[in-house]
C-alpha positions, 0 to 999 in steps of 0.5 A, a space after each residue: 251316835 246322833 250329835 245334838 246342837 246345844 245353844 248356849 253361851 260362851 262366857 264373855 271372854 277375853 284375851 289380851 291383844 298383844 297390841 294393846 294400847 299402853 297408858 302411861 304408867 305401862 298398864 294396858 287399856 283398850 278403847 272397848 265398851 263393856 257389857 253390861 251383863 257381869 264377867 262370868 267365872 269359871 270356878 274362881 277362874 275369872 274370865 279375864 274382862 280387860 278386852 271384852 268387846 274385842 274377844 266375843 266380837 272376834 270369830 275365834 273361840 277362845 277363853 281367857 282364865 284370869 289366874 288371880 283367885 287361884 294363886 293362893 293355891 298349891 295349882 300350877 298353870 296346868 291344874 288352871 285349866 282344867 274347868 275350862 269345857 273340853 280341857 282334859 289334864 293327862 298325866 303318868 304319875 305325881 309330881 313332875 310326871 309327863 303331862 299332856 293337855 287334851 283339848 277338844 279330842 285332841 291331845 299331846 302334841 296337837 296342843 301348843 303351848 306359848 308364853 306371851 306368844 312364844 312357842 315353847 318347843 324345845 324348852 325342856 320339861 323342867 319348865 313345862 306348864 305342870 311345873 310352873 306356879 299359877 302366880 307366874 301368869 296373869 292370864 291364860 288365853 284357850 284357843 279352841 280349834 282354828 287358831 288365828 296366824 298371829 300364832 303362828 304355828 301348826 296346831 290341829 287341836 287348839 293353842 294355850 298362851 300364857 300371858 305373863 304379869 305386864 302391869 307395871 308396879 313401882 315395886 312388888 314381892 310375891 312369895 309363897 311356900 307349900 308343904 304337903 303329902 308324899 314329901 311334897 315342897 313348892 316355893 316360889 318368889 317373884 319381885 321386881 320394880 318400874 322406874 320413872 326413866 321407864 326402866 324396869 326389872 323382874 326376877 322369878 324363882 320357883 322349885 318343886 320337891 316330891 318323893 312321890 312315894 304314893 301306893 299303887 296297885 301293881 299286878 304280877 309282882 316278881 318275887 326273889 327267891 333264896 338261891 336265885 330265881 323268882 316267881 309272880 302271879 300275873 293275875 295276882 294285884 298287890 299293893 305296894 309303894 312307888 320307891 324310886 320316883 322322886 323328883 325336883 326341878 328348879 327354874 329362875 327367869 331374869 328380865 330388864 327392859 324399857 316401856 313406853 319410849 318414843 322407840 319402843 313400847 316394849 323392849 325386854 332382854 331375858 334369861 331362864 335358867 332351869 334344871 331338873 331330876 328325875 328317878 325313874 319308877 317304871 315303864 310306860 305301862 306300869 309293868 316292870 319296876 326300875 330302882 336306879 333308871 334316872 334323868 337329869 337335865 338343864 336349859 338355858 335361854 336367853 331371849 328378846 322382845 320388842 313391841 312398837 305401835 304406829 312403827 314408822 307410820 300410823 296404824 302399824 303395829 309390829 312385834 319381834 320376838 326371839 329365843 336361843 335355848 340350849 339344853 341338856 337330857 341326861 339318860 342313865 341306865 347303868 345299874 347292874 342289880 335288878 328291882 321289883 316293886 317291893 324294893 328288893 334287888 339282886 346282882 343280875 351277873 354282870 350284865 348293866 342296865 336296868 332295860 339296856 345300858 346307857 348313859 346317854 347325853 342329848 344336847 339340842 340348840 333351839 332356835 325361834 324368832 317371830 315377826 308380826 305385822 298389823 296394819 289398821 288401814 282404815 276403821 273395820 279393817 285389820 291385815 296381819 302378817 306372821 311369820 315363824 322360824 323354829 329349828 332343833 338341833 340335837 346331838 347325843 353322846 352316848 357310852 354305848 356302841 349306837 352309830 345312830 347317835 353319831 348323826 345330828 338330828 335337826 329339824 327347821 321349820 318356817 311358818 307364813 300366815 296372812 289374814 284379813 279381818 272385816 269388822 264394819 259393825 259392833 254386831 259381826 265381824 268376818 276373817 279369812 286367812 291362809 298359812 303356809 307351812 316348811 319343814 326340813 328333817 334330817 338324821 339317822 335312818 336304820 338301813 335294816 330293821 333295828 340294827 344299831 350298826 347300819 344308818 345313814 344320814 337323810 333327810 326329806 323336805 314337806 310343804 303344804 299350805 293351809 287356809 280358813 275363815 271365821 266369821 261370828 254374829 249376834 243373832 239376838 241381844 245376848 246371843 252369838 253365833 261363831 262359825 269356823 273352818 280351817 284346812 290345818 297342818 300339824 307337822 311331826 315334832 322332834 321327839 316324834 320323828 327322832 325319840 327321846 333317847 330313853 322310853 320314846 322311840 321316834 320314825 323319820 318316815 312319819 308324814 306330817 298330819 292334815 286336817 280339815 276342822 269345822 266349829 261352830 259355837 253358840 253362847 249367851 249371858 244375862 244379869 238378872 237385878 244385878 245379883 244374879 248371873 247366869 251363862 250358857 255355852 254350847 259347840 259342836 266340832 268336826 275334824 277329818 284328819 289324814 295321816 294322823 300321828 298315832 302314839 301306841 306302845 312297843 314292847 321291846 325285850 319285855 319292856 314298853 316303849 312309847 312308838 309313833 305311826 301315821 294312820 291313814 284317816 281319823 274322824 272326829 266328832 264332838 260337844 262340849 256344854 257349860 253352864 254357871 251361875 253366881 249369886 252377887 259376889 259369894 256363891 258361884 256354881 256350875 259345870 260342863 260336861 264334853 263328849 268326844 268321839 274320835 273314830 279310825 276312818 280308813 277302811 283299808 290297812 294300807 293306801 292301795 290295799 283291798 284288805 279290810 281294816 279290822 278297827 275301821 269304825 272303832 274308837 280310837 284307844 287310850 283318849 278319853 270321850 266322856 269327861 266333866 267337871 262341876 264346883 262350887 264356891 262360897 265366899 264370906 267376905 269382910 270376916 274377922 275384918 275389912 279386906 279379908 275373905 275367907 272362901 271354901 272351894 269344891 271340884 269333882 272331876 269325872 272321866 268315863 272309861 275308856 279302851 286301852 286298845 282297840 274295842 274290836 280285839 278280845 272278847 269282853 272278858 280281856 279287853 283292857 280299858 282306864 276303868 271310870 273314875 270320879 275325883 274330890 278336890 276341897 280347897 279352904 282359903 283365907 285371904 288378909 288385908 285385900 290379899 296381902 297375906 294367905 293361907 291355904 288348906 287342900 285336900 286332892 282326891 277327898 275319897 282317895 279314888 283310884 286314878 288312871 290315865 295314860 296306858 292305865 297309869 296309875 296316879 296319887 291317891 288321897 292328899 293334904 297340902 297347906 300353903 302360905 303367900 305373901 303379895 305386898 307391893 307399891 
């Protein structure tokens, strides 16, 4: 499919440096001019303003959504970014499900995560970005395609970096609580204070309760007979409730710290407690039904950070992070009746286990410790050196005969990056850097096929080096051209190379994933008479992925497993557009709509083989490629008194429907695909007193669509919630 090349304009977008210039009183500043056009929104989703100069003359592409006109919603970081273009939110049920963030074709594990630049690998679900409330952020930072080395990780697809509330206050509580459809709670309460001695302390509190007892259309359900035995229609669709899916998480952060000393702009110590359960409800295709599978889990992490400008001489910046994170995954199968999806059970004989009997304890220690080092050496010119050390070590204890779990399983990982950045005039600037990637593994590998009995210990060792340049230019006023490349690595996480103990099995054999990644980017943004501003943006993508890390599913026994493979080559081709605009400070609409077309490329089943590839050009199955989103706000400010406001907000959501498998098995009558979806969130807002005290009303799905996603997992249907915040302070 021809691609065509949409100018536009990238919003004027911010990220804040992590070495930006303190004032006194802690807040940040920066020595930028503005542009005079107007900060464009997404949504209500500002584009965070604090570096503008800085982030749209920078050649990276990146997005920052300030989260302070979502907070009195029931969102959490995730649903944030769901208006930004080429952001897709994947999830396999309601509250607390697995989710995974799409990001320009790319998804799962080919996006990373950070908090305040910290990778957050091996931090365990309960405090995933789906279960954090969008009060915990400042702002949000979207990186696109290639990724600066002051991450320094191994993304393919992009990073999000959540940037944490900084701004220092002489005190301050943010409380909240919601209720809402499917036994559904959140709460939420963060205070803390600033001293003059430049001491200072912050204690953040949330949880989230559901049932998630939603109905869903299950096909083929089993049903008891008298006197034993059971019959199902495998064609025949019957409506019927989730009943055992309910799930709660519970999180407290404690930071103390100094700011602004002759020996550190920065010093913090933290801890984050979190702990969470869940019940199990089905496979990963939604086609058994569990009544007693369960979870549980806990984390605990301490960790440090330092900033210092001007570090023993002028110009150089350094910055040091570090975390220890211990957790603890819970797996129970050991139930001896069976279920189906009417709730109904029998004794199945003696024999335990739902799928099989376990009850499985993982215990893993995390280690992550980031140096970086920016030194300014003279105006227009920037070095920055980054390194990264991530290591995992899990040992499981299990009830059950498996020697696998008798062998750790640890993997180390060390990433270098360096870069130059060339800056010389307001109008371009240029960057070239270079990124060296390790990794060690080790842990069980099945002698002979899937004998639980015959393992042994191994390991195998990868290093590769990555490189790239960015450069951006202003063509005309208001208008700018972003082109980058980089050679990127994407090295197996964890889960991948080991499983999850349950529903996710891991191979040690799997390759790390190379990728060659081309963007180039257009934006543009003009205010007219000072009450009308417009936007555009536009960017093409191309990526050619060797070794990409396949996620499939593997029926074992009558039950699907998550699996993983390498597969050889994978095409991807891309655009996403957006356009907004708002009319002075009441009426804000607008959209984007992303194409992505991610194509198996190898021509041959295996490296060396002459047999032809059977999928060679076919999409590959379960991502979705077409998919946008449109809003529109109105807000009424001053209503029923000064400082109050009252805004009303809509969102549609549209995905096109996508294979399951892939589009060259089957005839056109069996072939099973995610059917194309559309969704109508309305949101009522009533703000007091400049925001000091908020009310909130939603409704998720307005037409209570029918909703899928990964594997055709199904998702809510239509829903209320109502939420209260109070954000007072000094």
């Amino acid at each position: 499919m021809t691609q065509k090349l949409f100018f536009a304009c990238l919003l004027l977008a911010t990220c804040q440096n992590i070495f930006a210039d303190n004032d006194d009183n802690g807040s940040k500043k920066t020595n930028s001019k503005l542009d005079t056009s107007t900060p464009i929104q997404l949504k209500e989703v500002t584009v965070v303003s604090s570096s503008v100069k800085r982030i749209n003359e920078s050649a990276f592409n990146a997005v920052g959504v300030d989260t302070k006109s979502l907070q009195n919603t029931t969102q959490n970081l995730s649903d944030a970014l769901r208006q930004v273009p080429g952001v897709k939110l994947r999830e396999t049920g309601g509250v607390g499900s697995d989710m995974q963030l799409m990001l320009d074709g790319f998804s799962g594990k080919h996006v990373k995560v950070f908090i305040d630049g910290v990778p957050q690998e091996g931090v365990g679900q309960s405090f995933g970005l789906n279960n954090i409330p969008v009060t915990y952020a400042d702002h949000i930072e979207v990186y696109r395609g290639v990724v600066p080395v002051e991450f320094g990780t191994d993304a393919i697809g992009g990073v999000i970096n959540v940037v944490t509330k900084k701004t220092a206050r002489r005190w301050y509580l943010d409380a909240s609580y919601s209720y809402g459809s499917f036994n559904t709670h959140k709460s939420n309460v963060d205070f803390g204070q600033y001293f003059k001695n430049g001491l200072t302390y912050e204690i953040n509190f949330f949880q989230n309760y559901s049932d998630n007892n939603y109905q869903i259309d299950a096909t083929g359900v089993k049903h008891f007979l008298e006197g034993g035995g059971s019959q199902q229609n495998a064609k025949k669709t019957e409506r019927v409730e989730r009943l055992h899916d309910a799930y709660h998480n519970e999180a407290l952060v404690v930071k103390v710290g100094v700011l602004n000393k002759s020996w550190a702009d920065r010093l913090m110590l933290s801890a984050t407690l979190s702990q969470s359960y869940k019940e199990i409800q089905t496979d990963t295709r939604q086609t058994v039904a569990f009544g007693q599978r369960h979870r549980k889990a806990w984390s605990l992490m301490p960790a440090l950070e330092y900033k210092k400008r001007h570090f023993l001489i002028d110009n150089l910046d350094v910055m040091l992070t570090a975390n220890y994170n211990r957790n603890m995954t819970n797996n129970v199968d050991t139930a001896t009746y069976e279920y189906n999806w009417l709730g109904e059970h029998r004794y199945k004989n003696g024999r335990k286990g739902e799928v099989s009997y376990q009850d499985t304890k993982a215990y893993s220690d995390n280690w992550n410790a980031t140096f970086r080092a920016i030194y300014r050496p003279s105006k227009g010119h920037t070095i920055t050196l980054n390194h990264l050390m991530q290591s995992a070590d899990r040992k499981t204890n299990t009830a059950t005969v498996d020697l696998s779990n008798s062998i750790n399983k640890v993997t180390v990982k060390r990433i270098t990056g360096l870069s130059y950045q060339l800056a010389p005039t307001d109008r371009w600037n240029a960057t070239v850097f270079v990124k060296n990637y390790d990794q060690r593994n080790s842990g069980p590998l099945a002698l002979s096929g899937n004998d639980n009995t015959s393992y042994v210990k191994t390991h195998n060792d990868v290093s590769t080096l990555g490189y790239g340049a960015a450069a951006a230019y202003y063509i005309l006023r208001g208008w700018q051209l972003k082109l980058s490349y980089e050679r990127a690595c994407r090295l197996p996480t964890t889960d991948e190379l080991f499983g999850d103990n349950d529903l996710e099995r891991g191979k040690f054999e799997l390759k790390p994933e190379r990728s060659h990644n081309y963007n180039l980017n257009m934006n543009y943004s003009h205010t007219f008479d000072r009450q009308h501003a417009l936007y555009l943006e536009g960017g093409l993508i191309y990526r050619l992925t060797k070794d990409y890390i396949k996620r499939t599913t593997e029926n074992v026994s009558g039950t699907y497993y998550g699996a993983y493979s390498n597969h050889g080559r994978v095409e991807t081709k891309g655009y996403n557009v957006g356009l907004r605009y708002d009319y002075q400070r009441w009426l804000s609409v607008g959209g984007n709509w992303t194409q992505m077309d991610v194509r198996d490329d190898e021509k041959t089943q295996e490296t060396g083989s002459k047999q032809t590839n059977l999928t060679y050009g076919a999409r590959m199955p379960n991502l979705p490629y077409q998919f946008a989103n449109a809003d529109m706000t109105l807000r009424w400010h001053d209503l029923g008194g000064k400082g109050n406001l009252l805004s009303c907000t809509y969102d549609l959501f549209y995905t096109h429907s996508f294979p399951l498998f892939s589009e060259v098995y089957g005839s056109a009558s069996n072939k099973m695909t995610v059917p194309t979806q559309t969704a109508h969130n309305l949101t009522l807002t009533y703000a007091m007193k400049h925001g000091k005290y908020n009310f909130s009303l939603e409704c998720h799905n307005l037409t209570d669509a029918k909703l899928y996603d990964n594997f055709n997992l199904q998702k809510a249907g239509r829903a209320f919630y109502g939420k209260v915040r109070i954000n007072i302070g000094g």
